[in-house]
Every structure is written in C-alpha cells, then in structure tokens.
N, C-alpha and C positions, 0 to 999 in steps of 0.2 A: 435378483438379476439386474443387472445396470442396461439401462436404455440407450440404445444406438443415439447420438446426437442428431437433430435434424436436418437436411438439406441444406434450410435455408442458416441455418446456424455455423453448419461448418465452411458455405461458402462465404459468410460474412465474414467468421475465423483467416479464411486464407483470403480475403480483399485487403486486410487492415494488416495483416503479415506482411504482402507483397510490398505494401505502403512503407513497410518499414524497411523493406530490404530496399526499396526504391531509392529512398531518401537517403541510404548509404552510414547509418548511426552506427557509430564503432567501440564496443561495448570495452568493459574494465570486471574484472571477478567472475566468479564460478557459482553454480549451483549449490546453496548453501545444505549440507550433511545433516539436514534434520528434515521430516516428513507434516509438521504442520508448525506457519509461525505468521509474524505479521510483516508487511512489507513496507514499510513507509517508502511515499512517492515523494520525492520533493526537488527541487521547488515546483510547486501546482500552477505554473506560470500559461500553458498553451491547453488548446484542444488535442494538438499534437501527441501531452503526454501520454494518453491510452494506448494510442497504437504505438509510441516508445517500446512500453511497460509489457503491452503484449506481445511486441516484438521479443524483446530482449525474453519475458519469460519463455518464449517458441525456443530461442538459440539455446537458452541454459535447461529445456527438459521440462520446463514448469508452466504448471496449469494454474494462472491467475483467476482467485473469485474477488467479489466486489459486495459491497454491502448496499440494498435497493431497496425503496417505501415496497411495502408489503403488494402491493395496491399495484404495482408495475407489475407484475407476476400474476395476473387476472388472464383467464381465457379471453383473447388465443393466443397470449404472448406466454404464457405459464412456462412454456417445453427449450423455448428459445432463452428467454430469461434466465432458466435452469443450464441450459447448455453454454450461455457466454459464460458463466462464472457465479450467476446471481446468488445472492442470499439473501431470502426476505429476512427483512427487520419490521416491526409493524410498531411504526411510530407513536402511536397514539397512546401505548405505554410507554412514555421517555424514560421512566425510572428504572423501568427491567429492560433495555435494548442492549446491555453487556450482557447480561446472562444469557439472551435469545442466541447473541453470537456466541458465547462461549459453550451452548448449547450446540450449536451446528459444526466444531470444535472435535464435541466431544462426538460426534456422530459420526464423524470424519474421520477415513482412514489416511487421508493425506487433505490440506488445505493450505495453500498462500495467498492469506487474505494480504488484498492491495488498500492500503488508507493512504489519504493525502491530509496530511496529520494538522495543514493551515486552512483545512477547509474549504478555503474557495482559492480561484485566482487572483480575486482582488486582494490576497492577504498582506499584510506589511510583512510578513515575516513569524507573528507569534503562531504558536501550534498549540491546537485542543489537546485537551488532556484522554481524552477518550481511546485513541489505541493503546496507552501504555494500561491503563485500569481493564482493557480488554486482556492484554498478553500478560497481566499478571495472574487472571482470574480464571485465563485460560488453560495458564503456565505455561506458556509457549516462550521462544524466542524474539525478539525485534531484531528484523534484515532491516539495516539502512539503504537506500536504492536514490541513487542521485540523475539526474539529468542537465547538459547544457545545450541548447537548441542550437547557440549562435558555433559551437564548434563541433556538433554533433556528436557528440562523447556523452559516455551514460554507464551505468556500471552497480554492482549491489558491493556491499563490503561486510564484515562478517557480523554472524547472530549474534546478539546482544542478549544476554537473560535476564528480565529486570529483578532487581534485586529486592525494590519496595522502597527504594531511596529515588523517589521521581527526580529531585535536584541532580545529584550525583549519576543518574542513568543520562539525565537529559543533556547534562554537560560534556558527556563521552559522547553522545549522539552529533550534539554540536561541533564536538573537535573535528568530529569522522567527515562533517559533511564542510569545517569551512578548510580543511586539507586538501579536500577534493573541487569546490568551487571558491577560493579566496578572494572574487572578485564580486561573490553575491551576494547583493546587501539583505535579503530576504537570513540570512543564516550570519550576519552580522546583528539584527536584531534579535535571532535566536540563543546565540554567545552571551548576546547581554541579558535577556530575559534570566537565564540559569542563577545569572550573580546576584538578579531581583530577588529571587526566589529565595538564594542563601539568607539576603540580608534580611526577608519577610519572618525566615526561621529564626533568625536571630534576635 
C-alpha cells in the first residue's frame, strides 16, 4: 500500500509550484509516452532551476525524483525525502551507484529521474557521462529538458533511446539543445566536446 505523502511535503510541493506559476515560465512539449526514463536538466546555471523543473513536471502530469547521499534520508527527514522525489544513492560505494539507481528503476512502476548532466553550476559546459550508463543499464529513454531564465521559456523534447554509441547519442542530444538555446555557450562547448570524442575514437 502506498503511503499518503506528508503535510509538511505536500505544502512544500505546492510553495515551489506556486513559485513557478508566479514567475510566469512558459513551457515548450508534452509529456513524453513512456512511464520511466531520465530527464536531463540543462543548463545547471540557477537555484531557480528545481522549482522550473518541478513546475513544469506539475503542468505536464509528472512526478519528478532526484538522486540524494543516502545519508539525507536519516530520520526525521526519511518520509519527506521519500515524498519530494528522493532516491538514496549511498555514495560510499561509487562503483555500484548505476545499478543502486537502475535498481530503484526496476522497482518502479513509473520514475522521471531529473540529472543535471554538468554537474554543478559552475560547469563550463562539459557533462558526466553518468546518466547516459545509467539509462543504458536501466534501458530506459533520455528526455532532453532545457531551460532559459533570461526569457523564461523552458520545455522537454522527445525520448531519446541510447543506443550504446555515447558519441553519436551525445551529438543528437547536442543538436536538440543548441536549436532550442543558440545563444548558449554552455551547449557550444558541448557541440564541441562530441567531435573530441569522434576524434579520440579515431
């Protein structure tokens, strides 16, 4: 039986909503036709983008999770951590933390894990390789989900299914996102990065 979420969980759920409807973001695509996959956030540029991200999954029907140190999910936050979206990962085995997620996956009867695939804010632009070895492992899809703060437009574009060609997914991934933001140098060094990679294969 699934547990009612808690008070204090759903009124933080609808504070960071409101926020979003406040702020007036005016979204781009649909709820993508599959029940579990990964969502890359990008660009990882504000604090802003969480409540974006969970705006926009409220509008499009979807329940955003998020990957959390194991260790955050300690009594008394356990119920709440569980209820925003959480999934422990327990860091201290870094070798097995794709199969812990591709574990909670397989558990799942629905999941939209949220990664911000550069990591931090401070990123120049390059992205970990870690959600793609995740949605491979998982066999899941990749949703592209883009954001621009300066004209409040934001939007997902369609599943991607990696195919096991990181170069060649990555470079579709790249097209998707500099069509949608052309003026974002964070996804100009990602364009280039793909042709690194070619020439690394080569």
């Amino acid at each position: 039986m699934h547990r009612k979420p808690s008070l204090l969980s759903r009124l933080v759920r609808r504070i960071l909503v409101l926020l979003y409807r406040w702020k007036g973001w005016q979204i781009e695509g649909s709820r993508p036709d599959v029940t579990k996959f990964v969502i890359l956030g990008a660009p990882h540029t504000s604090n802003w983008d969480f409540v974006f991200f969970l705006g926009v999954a409220d509008d499009l029907g979807i329940r955003p999770s998020f990957m959390g140190k194991k260790s955050l999910f300690k009594w008394p936050a356990t119920n709440f951590m569980l209820d925003m979206g959480g999934v422990p990962v327990d860091r201290s085995q870094r070798a097995n933390y794709v199969s812990q997620v591709v574990k909670a996956f397989e558990d799942a009867d629905e999941l939209a894990l949220v990664i911000a695939p550069e990591g931090s804010r401070t990123s120049q632009g390059e992205w970990r390789s870690g959600f793609y070895h995740i949605a491979m492992a998982a066999g899941v899809p990749i949703v592209p989900a883009w954001v621009n703060h300066d004209a409040m437009t934001g939007g997902m574009g369609e599943p991607l299914m990696p195919t096991g060609d990181y170069r060649a997914d990555l470079a579709k991934l790249a097209a998707f996102y500099r069509e949608k933001r052309p003026d974002c140098d964070r996804f100009v060094v990602l364009e280039k990065s793909t042709q690194t990679i070619a020439e690394m294969h080569r």
